[in-house]
N, C-alpha and C positions, 0 to 999 in steps of 0.2 A: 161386494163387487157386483155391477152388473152382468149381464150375458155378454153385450156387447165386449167390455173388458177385457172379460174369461178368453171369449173368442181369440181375442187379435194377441193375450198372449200365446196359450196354445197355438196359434198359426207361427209367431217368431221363435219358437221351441226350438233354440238346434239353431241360431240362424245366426250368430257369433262368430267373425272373423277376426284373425290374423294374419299378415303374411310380412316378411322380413324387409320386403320390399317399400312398406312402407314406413318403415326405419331408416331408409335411404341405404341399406344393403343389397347393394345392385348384383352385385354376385350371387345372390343365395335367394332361390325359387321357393323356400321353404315356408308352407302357411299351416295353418292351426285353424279347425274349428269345434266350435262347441257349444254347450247349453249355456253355463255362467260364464262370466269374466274370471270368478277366482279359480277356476276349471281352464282356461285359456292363461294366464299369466302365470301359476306354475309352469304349463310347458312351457310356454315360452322364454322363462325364467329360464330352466332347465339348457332347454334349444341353445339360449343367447352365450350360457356358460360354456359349453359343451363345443359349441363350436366356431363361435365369434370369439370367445375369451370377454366376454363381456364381466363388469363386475355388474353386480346388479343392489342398487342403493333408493330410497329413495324416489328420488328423479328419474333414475331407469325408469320405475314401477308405474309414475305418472306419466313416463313419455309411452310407454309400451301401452296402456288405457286409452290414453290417445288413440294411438291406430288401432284398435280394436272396433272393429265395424259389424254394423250390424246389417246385413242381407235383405235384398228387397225378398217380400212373400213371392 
């Protein structure tokens, strides 16, 4: 791996979003962030059951990865 690389991942360390909002859950303020994705889609896993009644299958998993954004540095 070069330096250059190295750098710019260490700079996106941590820079991992979610928020419910962009599930088209207009009612619920509730976002997740974190280093990995499979760090971010348990909770949200979690979140979606817990308080939307979500089941979670699948295509959940694929649409939740979807909105999982990644933060400008």
């Amino acid at each position: 791996m070069n330096t250059q690389s190295a750098e710019n991942e260490e700079a996106n360390h941590g820079r991992l979003t979610f928020r419910c909002l962009d599930l088209g859950i207009k009612e619920c303020r509730w976002q997740m962030r974190g280093n990995i994705e499979d760090e971010i889609l348990l909770e949200v896993e979690n979140h979606l059951r817990e308080r939307h009644d979500f089941g979670f299958d699948d295509a959940t998993r694929t649409m939740v990865r979807r909105a999982i954004r990644r933060r400008a540095a």
